[in-house]
C-alpha positions as CSV (number, residue, x, y, z in Angstrom):
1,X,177.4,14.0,205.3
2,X,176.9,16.4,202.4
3,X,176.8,19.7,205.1
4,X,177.7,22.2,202.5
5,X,174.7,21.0,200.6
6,X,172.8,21.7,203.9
7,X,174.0,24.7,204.3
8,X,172.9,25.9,200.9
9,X,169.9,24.6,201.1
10,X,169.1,26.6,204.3
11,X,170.3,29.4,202.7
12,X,168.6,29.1,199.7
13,X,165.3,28.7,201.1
14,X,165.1,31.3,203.8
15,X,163.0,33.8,201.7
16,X,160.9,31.3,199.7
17,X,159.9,29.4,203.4
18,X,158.8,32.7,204.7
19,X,156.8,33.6,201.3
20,X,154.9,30.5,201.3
21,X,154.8,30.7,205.0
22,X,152.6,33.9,204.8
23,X,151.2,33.3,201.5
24,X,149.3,29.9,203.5
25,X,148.5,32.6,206.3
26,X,146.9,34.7,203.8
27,X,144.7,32.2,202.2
28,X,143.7,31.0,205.2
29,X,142.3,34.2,206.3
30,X,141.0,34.8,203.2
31,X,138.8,32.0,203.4
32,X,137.1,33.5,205.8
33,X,136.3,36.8,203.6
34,X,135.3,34.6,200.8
35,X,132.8,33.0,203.6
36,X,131.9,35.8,205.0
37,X,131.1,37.9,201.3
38,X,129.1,34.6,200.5
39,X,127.2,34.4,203.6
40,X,126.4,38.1,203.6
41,X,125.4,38.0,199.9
42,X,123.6,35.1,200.5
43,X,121.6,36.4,203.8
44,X,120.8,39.3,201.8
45,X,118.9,37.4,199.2
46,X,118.0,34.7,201.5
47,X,116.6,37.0,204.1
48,X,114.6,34.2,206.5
49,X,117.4,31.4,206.4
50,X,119.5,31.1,209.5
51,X,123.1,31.6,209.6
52,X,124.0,28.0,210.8
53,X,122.3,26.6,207.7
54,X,124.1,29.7,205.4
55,X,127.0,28.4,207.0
56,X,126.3,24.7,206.2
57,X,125.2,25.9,202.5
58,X,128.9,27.5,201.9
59,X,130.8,24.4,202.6
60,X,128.9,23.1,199.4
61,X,130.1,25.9,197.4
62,X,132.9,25.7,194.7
63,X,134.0,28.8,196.3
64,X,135.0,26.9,198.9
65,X,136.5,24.0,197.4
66,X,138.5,26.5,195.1
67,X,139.9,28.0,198.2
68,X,140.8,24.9,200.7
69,X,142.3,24.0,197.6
70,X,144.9,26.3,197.3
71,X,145.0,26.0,201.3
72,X,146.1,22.2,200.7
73,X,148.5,22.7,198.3
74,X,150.6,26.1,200.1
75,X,150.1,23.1,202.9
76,X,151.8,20.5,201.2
77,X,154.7,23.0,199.8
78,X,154.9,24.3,203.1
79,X,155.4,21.4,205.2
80,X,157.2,19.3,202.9
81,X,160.1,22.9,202.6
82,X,159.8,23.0,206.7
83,X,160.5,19.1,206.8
84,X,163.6,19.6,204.4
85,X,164.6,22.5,206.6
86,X,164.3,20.4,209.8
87,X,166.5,17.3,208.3
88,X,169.0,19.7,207.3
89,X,169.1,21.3,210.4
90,X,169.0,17.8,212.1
91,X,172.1,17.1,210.0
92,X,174.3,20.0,210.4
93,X,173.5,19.5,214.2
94,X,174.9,15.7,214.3
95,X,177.7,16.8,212.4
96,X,178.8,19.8,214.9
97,X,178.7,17.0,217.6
98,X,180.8,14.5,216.1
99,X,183.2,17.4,214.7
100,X,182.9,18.3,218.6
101,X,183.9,14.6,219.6
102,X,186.5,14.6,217.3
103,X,188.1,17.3,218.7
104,X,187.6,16.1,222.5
105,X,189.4,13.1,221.5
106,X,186.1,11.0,221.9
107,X,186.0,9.4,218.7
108,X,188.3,8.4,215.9
């Protein structure tokens, strides 16, 4: 086990987590401003036309796709850094148990 590595990898990705972390946040919420500034604008010109259909009309929007773009990407790099995280974790873990063992006497 490469723990050092671990460790530096933890370390080294505290900040940059977080970032991304509240970056995904962000665009998530901002979604819904970009929805609701199309909606509005849209009501506005489109005085008669319910919400629920303004609503449907937006998901058709390259507004939209722009923005649950960028939502699956931060996603991906989000998860994929918070999976890394977790195995590293995972390792350091199992390592501070069989250092543990060792010490007990339990293993070899």
């Amino acid at each position: 086990m490469d723990i050092e590595n671990d460790l530096q990898y933890l370390a080294k990705t505290d900040e940059p987590y977080a970032e991304k972390d509240a970056l995904l946040d962000f665009q998530i919420d901002n979604l819904k401003n970009v929805k609701g500034s199309w909606i509005g604008a849209t009501a506005a010109e489109k005085p008669k036309i319910s919400m629920g259909l303004l609503t449907e009309q937006f998901y058709s929007t390259g507004s939209y796709f722009t923005e649950i773009s960028k939502i699956k990407e931060l996603r991906k790099e989000v998860n994929t850094m918070k999976n890394k995280r977790a195995t590293a974790i995972l390792r350091i873990d199992v390592w501070r148990t069989l250092e543990a063992s060792r010490r007990k006497g339990n293993i070899q």
